[in-house]
N, C-alpha and C positions, 0 to 999 in steps of 0.2 A: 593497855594504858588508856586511862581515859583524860587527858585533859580539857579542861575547862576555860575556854576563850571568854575573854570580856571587851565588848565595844563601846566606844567611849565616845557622846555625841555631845557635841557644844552649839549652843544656840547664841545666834548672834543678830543686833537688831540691822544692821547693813554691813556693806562693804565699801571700800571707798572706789571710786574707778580708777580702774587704768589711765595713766597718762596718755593725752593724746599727740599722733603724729604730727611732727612739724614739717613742712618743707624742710627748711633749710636744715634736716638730719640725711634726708636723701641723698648726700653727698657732694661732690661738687657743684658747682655753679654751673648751668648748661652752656653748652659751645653755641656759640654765636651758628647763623645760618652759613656766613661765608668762609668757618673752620669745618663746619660738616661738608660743606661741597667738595673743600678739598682732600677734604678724610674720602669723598666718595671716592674724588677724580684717582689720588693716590690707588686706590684698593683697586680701580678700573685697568687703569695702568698695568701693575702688577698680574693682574689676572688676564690682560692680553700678551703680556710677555711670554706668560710660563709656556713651555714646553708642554706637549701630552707626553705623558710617561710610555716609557718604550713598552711595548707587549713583546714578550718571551714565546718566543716563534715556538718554544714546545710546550711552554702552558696553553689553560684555558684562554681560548679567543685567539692564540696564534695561525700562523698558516700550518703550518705543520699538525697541530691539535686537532686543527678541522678537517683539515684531508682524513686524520686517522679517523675520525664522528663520519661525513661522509663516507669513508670505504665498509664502515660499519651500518651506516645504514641503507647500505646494499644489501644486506643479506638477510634475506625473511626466515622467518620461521615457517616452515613446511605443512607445520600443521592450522596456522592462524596467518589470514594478511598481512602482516603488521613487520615493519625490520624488528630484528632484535633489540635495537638503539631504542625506538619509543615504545618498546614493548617493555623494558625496563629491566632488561635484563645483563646489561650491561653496567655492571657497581663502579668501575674505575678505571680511568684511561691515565698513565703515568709513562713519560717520555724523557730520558734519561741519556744522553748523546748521540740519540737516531736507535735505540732500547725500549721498546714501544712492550711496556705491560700492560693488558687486562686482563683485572677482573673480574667475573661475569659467571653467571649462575643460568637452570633452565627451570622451565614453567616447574619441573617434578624430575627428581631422580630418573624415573622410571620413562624419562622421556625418549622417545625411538632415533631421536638425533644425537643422547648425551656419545657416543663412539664419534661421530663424524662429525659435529659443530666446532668445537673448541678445533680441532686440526683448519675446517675448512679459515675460522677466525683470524687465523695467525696466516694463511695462506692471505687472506685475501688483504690485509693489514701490511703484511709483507711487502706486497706490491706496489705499497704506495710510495711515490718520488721521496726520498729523504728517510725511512726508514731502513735502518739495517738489516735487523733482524726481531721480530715480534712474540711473544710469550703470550701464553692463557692460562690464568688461574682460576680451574672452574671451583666456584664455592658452594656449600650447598645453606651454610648461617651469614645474615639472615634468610631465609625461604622465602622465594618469591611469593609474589600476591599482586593482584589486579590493581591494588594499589602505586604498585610499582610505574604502572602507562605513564603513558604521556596523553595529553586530552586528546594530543593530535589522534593517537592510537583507540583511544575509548570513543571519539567519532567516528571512527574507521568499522568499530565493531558494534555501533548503535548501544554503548552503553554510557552516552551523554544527553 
């Protein structure tokens, strides 16, 4: 099929402008200085009452969260300086009423620790005050990669 488009141009000697802005379309009338101060005082008020929000002793930032990150990153990888934690090989830490899961993967399959990490992981997670009992999900998608560090770890191994 072939059809045949037609463009259609109009010549025109001007345009007329656009109306221009007025102030008084901007909206209200401005607040005097002495209704802003109190709008500030008000807002200050407010924001020195509030409470900080509680932190969840087993989420991120709790005490519990960080003992289990601390107890993790005691434990190196045997073949590289670096803990496992900024090595990056740790995907997820989830704490579930003293039920302490992770997630966590090794540099390669074929690594000489995958038999003995993952046990020694749960062992030493285990340990910690407030945990029950600890799990390790080792995963192998996504595959690690050096992307995974922490800078802390990529300074550690001179690749910063």
């Amino acid at each position: 099929m072939n059809e045949e488009r037609t463009i259609r141009v109009e010549e025109v000697e001007s345009v007329p402008p656009p109306p221009k802005a007025r102030v008084g379309d901007a909206g209200p009338a401005p607040e005097s200085m002495s209704d802003k101060l109190e709008r500030k005082r008000d807002y200050l008020e407010g924001f020195l009452a509030a409470k900080p929000a509680e932190v969840d002793p087993h989420g991120v930032g709790g005490d519990l969260y960080e003992a289990v990150v601390n107890a993790l990153k005691d434990i190196y990888d045997p073949e590289i300086p670096v803990n496992i934690y900024d090595l990056g090989l740790i995907y997820n830490v989830e704490i579930n009423d003293g039920h302490v899961l992770i997630t966590m993967t090794l540099t390669t399959p074929h690594c000489p620790v995958a038999e003995s990490m993952p046990g020694e992981v749960e062992l030493r997670v285990g340990a910690v005050p407030g945990v029950g009992d600890a799990e390790v999900n080792l995963v192998w998608d996504p595959p690690w990669s050096p992307a995974n560090m922490s800078d802390e770890a990529r300074l550690e191994l001179g690749m910063l």
